[in-house]
C-alpha positions as CSV (number, residue, x, y, z in Angstrom):
1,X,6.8,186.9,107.0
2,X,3.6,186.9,109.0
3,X,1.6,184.7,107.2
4,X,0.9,183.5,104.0
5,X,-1.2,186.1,101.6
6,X,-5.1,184.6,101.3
7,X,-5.1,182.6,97.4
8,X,-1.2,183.1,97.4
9,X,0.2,180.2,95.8
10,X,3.3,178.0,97.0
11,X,6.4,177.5,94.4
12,X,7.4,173.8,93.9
13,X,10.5,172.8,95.7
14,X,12.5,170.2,96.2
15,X,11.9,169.1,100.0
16,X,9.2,166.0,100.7
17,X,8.3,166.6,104.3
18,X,8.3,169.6,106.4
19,X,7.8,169.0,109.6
20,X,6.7,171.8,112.4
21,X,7.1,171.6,116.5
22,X,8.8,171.6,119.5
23,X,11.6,169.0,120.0
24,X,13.4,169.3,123.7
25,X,16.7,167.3,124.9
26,X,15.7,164.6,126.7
27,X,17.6,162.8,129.8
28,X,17.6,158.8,129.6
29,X,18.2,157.0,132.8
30,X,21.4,155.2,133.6
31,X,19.2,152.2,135.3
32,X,16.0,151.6,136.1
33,X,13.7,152.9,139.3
34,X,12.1,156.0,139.9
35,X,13.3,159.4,139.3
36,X,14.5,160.0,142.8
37,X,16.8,157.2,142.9
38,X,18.3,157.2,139.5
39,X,22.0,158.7,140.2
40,X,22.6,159.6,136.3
41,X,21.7,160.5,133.4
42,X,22.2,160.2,129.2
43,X,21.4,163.3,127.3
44,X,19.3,162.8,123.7
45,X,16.7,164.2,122.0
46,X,13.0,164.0,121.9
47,X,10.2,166.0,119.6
48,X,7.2,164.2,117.7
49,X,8.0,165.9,115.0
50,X,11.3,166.2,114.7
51,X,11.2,162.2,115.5
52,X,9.5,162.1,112.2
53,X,12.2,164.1,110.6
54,X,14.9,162.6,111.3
55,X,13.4,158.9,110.6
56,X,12.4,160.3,107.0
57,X,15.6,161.3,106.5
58,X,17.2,158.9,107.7
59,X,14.8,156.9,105.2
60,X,16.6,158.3,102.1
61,X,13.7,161.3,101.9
62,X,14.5,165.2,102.0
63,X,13.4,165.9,105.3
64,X,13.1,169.5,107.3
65,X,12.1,170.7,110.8
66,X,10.7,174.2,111.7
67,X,11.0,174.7,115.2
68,X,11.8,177.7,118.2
69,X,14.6,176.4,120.6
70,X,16.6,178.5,122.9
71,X,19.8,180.8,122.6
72,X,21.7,178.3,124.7
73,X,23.6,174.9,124.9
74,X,20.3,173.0,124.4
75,X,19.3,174.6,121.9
76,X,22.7,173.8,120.1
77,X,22.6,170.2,121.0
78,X,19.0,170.3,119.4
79,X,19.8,171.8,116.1
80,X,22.9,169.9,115.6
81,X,21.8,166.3,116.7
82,X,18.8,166.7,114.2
83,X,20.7,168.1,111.4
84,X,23.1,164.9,112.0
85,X,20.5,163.3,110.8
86,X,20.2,164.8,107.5
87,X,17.4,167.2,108.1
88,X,17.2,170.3,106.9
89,X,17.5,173.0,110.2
90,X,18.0,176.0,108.3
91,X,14.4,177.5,109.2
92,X,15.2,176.8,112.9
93,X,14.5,179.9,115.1
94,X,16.4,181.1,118.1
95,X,14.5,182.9,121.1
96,X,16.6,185.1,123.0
97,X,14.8,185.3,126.4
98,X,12.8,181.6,126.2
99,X,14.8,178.6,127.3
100,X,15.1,175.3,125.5
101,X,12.8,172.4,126.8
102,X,14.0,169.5,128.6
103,X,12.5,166.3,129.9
104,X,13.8,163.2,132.1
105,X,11.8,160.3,132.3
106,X,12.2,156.9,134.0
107,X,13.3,153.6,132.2
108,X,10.2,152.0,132.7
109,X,7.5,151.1,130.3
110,X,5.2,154.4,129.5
111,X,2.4,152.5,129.6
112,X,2.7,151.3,133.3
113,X,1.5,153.4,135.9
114,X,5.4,153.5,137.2
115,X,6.5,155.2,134.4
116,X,7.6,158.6,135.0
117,X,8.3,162.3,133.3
118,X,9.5,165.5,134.3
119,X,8.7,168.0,132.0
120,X,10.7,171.6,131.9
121,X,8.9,173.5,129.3
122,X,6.2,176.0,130.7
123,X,7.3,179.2,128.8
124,X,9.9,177.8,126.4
125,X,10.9,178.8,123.1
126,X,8.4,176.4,121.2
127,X,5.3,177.5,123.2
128,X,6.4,181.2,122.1
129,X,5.9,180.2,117.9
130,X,2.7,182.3,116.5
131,X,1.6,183.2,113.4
132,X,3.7,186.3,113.4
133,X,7.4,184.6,114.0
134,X,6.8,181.4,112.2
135,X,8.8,181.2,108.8
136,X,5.6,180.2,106.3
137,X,7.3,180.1,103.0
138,X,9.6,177.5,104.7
139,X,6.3,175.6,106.2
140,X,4.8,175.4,102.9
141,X,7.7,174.7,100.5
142,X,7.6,170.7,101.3
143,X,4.5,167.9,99.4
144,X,3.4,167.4,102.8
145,X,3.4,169.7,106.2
146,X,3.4,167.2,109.1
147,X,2.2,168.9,112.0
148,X,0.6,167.1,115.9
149,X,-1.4,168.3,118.8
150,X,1.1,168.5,121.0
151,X,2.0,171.9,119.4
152,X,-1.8,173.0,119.6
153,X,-1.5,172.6,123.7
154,X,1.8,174.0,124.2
155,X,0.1,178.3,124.1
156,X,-2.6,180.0,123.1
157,X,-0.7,181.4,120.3
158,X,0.8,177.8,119.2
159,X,-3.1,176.7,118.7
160,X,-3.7,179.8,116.9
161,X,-0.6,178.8,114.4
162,X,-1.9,175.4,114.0
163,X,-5.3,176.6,112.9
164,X,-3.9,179.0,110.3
165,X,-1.5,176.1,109.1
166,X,-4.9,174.0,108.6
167,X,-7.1,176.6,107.2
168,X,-7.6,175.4,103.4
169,X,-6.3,177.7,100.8
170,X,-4.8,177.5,97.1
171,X,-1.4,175.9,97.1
172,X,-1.3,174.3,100.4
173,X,0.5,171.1,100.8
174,X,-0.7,167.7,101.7
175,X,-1.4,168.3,105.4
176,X,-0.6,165.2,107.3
177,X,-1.9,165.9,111.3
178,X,-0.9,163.1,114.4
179,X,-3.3,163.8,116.9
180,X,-0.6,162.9,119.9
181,X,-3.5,163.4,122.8
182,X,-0.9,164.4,125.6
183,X,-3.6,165.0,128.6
184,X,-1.3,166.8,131.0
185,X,-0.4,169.5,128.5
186,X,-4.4,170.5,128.0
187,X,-4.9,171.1,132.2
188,X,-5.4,174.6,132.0
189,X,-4.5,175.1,128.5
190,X,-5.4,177.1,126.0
191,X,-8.4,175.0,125.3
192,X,-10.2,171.1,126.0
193,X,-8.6,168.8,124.1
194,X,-11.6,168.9,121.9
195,X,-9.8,171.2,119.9
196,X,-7.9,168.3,118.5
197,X,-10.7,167.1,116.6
198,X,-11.6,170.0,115.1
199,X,-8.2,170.1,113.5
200,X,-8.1,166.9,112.3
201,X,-11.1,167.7,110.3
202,X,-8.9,170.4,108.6
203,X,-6.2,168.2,107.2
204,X,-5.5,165.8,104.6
205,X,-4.2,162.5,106.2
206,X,-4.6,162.2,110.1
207,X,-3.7,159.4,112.6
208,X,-4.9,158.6,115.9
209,X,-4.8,155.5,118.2
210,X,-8.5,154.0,119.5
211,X,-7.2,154.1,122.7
212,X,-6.5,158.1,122.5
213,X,-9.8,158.9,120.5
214,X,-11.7,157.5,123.3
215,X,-9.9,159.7,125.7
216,X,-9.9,162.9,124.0
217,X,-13.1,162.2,121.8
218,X,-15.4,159.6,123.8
219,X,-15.3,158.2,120.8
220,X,-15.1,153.9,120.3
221,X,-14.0,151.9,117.7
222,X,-12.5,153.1,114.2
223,X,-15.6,153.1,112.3
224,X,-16.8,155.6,114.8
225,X,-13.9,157.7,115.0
226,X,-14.1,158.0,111.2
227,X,-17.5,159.0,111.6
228,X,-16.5,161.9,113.3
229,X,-13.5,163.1,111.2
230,X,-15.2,162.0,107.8
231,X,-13.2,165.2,105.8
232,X,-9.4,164.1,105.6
233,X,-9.3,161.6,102.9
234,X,-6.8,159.0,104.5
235,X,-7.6,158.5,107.9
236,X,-5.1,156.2,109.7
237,X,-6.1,154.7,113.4
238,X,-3.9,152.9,115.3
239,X,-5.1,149.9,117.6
240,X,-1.8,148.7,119.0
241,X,-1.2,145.2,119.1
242,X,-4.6,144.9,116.7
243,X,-2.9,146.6,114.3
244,X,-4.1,149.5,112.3
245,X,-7.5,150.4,109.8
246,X,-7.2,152.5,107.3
247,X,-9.7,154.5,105.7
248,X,-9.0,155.8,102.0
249,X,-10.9,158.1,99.8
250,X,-7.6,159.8,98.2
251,X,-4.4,159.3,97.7
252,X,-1.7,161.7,97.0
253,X,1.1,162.9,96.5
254,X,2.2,159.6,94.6
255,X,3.0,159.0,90.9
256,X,1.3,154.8,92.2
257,X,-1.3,155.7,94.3
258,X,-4.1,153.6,94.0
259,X,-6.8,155.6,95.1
260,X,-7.9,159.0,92.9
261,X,-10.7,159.4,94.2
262,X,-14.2,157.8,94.5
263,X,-15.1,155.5,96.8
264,X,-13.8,154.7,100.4
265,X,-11.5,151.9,101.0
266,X,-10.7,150.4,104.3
267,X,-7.9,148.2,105.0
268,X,-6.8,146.7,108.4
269,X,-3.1,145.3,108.6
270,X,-2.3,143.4,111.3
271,X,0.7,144.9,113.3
272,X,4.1,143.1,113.7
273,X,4.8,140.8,117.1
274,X,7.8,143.1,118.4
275,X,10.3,141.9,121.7
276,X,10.0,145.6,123.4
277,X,12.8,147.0,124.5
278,X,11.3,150.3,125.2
279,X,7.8,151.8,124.0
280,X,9.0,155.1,123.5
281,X,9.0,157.0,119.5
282,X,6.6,154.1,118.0
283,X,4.0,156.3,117.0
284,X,6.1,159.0,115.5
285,X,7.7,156.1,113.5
286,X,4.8,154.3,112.6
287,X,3.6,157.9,111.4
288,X,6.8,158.3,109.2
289,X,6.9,155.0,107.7
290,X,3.1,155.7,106.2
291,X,4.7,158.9,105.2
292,X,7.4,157.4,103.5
293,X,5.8,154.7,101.4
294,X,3.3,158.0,100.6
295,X,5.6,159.7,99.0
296,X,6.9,156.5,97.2
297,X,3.1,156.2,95.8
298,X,2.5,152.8,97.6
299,X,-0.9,150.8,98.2
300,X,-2.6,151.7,101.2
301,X,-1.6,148.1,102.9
302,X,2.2,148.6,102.2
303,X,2.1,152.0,103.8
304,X,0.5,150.8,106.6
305,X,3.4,147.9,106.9
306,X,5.9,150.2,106.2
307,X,4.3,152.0,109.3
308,X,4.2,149.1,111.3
309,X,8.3,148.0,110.4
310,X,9.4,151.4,111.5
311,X,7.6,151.1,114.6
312,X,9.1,148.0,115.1
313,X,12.8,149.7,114.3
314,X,11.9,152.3,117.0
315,X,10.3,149.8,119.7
316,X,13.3,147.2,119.5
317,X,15.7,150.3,120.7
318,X,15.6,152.3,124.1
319,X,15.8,155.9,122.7
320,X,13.3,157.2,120.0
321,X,14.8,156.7,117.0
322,X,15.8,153.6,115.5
323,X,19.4,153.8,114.5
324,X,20.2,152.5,112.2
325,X,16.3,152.0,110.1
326,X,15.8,149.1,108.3
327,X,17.2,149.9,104.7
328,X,14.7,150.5,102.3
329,X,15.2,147.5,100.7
330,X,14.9,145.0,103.2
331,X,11.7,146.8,104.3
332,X,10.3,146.2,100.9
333,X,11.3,142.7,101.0
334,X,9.3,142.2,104.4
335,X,6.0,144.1,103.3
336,X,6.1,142.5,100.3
337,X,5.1,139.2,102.4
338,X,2.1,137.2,102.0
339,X,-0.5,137.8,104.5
340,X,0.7,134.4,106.7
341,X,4.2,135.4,106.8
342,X,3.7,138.4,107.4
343,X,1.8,137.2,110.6
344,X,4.9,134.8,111.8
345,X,7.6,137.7,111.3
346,X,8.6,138.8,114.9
347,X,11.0,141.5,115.4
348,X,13.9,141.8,118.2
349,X,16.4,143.9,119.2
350,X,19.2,144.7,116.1
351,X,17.0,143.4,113.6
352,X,17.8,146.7,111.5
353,X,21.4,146.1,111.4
354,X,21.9,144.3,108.4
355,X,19.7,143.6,105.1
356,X,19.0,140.1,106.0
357,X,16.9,137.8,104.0
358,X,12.8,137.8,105.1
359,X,13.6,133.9,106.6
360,X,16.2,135.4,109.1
361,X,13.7,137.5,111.4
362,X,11.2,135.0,111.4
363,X,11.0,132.9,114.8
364,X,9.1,129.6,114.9
């Protein structure tokens, strides 16, 4: 299927979150130090997208991934680590001639300057997807598509699949966009990262951290940034240890929401104070813990905190995914804290690992 029919619309199924882009196997140092003096290396995975996958599934929530890997051994390790995860693989696509990507990157923090990554994924299989080979009755048969902008940067033809995936027509889903400003992946791309914004303008619930908006955008502060993506009617941006603010106009697809309609509500919620173990998978966390509590029909400050707790999961761990999540009851149990103890919690390493009592994680 090339492409959905103009005013066609999508049947009902059972799947919450569809989630579309590339996800590579990823090499985790055995120590610290830079790339040329680290002897070995652990093999795991790594994929905005696919990060949100498996965390919503792992969440309890019928999760899928649409993706392009390679006929290899990669491309196996892909398909069969994320399915382990409960999500749904089936619409998976193999490319006989494009390789997998893969990534190494240093054991250092990524927001230091002696952080590194190697990428290995000019011409692979993802950068290949297109409106013509992607599988659109399996993109659309979810409540929400979750797409980012690292797939609009990856080839000319990924942008163009992004903008058809945005394009507003009868029956779409709930389109929930990460920006994910990657800057080395727009040098000589397909086009200036500007492109990001007019996407997010397309969909229904975007996120984006201040620090990135100013980057991409030149754009300051969250009332500004909101400014210039006024259309999606949850708007979520990020400002790291600040927290996040939320902009509201709509809510859906919940049976609790809130928010109809009418007028805008903004809500900041304070983040978490985490020990950091490694500051790798937050966002894509934080981005599936709103999405969970949306699909659970939550306020606008719980989704936030629910954002915030599986950031939290992901930053107290050295991979990308949290393993195990906090159970969805012991996450309730902290988001349902008042405002002050919600400010003392603070998060370390194994924290997930049991359903302990809200007094437990708390440090003095």
């Amino acid at each position: 299927m090339s492409g959905p029919a103009a005013g066609t619309a999508v049947a009902a199924t059972t799947t919450d979150v569809v989630c579309l882009g590339e996800s590579m196997v990823t090499f985790l140092p055995s120590q610290p130090g830079r790339l040329a003096d680290v002897p070995s290396f652990g093999r795991g995975i790594g994929g905005a997208e696919s990060n949100v996958a498996c965390a919503l599934a792992a969440a309890g929530h019928r999760a899928a991934w649409v993706g392009r890997v390679g006929a290899d051994g990669f491309g196996d390790h892909l398909v069969e680590t994320i399915g382990s995860y409960g999500v749904d693989t089936s619409a998976v696509r193999r490319d006989p001639v494009r390789p997998t990507g893969i990534y190494f990157r240093t054991a250092t923090d990524r927001g230091t300057d002696t952080h590194e990554v190697a990428y290995y994924r000019a011409g692979s299989a993802a950068s290949a997807m297109s409106p013509a080979n992607v599988p659109y009755e399996e993109l659309f048969a979810g409540r929400i598509l979750h797409l980012s902008g690292i797939t609009a940067a990856l080839s000319g033809d990924c942008l163009a699949l992004l903008r058809e995936l945005t394009a507003a027509r009868p029956g779409r889903p709930l389109v929930s966009f990460d920006v994910n400003h990657r800057p080395h992946l727009w040098r000589g791309g397909p086009a200036d990262a500007s492109v990001l914004l007019e996407l997010a303008r397309r969909c229904d619930l975007v996120f984006v951290g201040e620090d990135e908006a100013e980057e991409a955008w030149g754009i300051v502060g969250a009332e500004a940034i909101r400014g210039a993506v006024p259309e999606p009617s949850v708007l979520v941006v990020k400002r790291g240890s600040a927290g996040a603010t939320v902009f509201a106009s709509g809510l859906r697809p919940g049976p609790r929401s809130s928010i109809a309609g009418g007028a805008e509500m903004v809500t900041h919620v304070p983040a978490l104070r985490v020990d950091v173990v490694a500051a790798v998978g937050a966002g894509d966390a934080f981005a599936a813990g709103f999405l969970s509590a949306t699909l659970r029909g939550l306020s606008v400050r719980d989704r936030a905190r629910h954002g915030h707790l599986m950031a939290a999961a992901a930053l107290t761990v050295p991979g990308d995914l949290a393993d195990p999540p906090p159970a969805r009851g012991h996450a309730d149990r902290l988001v349902a804290l008042d405002d002050d103890a919600w400010g003392r919690l603070r998060l370390g390493p194994g924290w997930t690992a049991a359903d302990r009592a809200p007094e437990e994680v708390r440090t003095p």
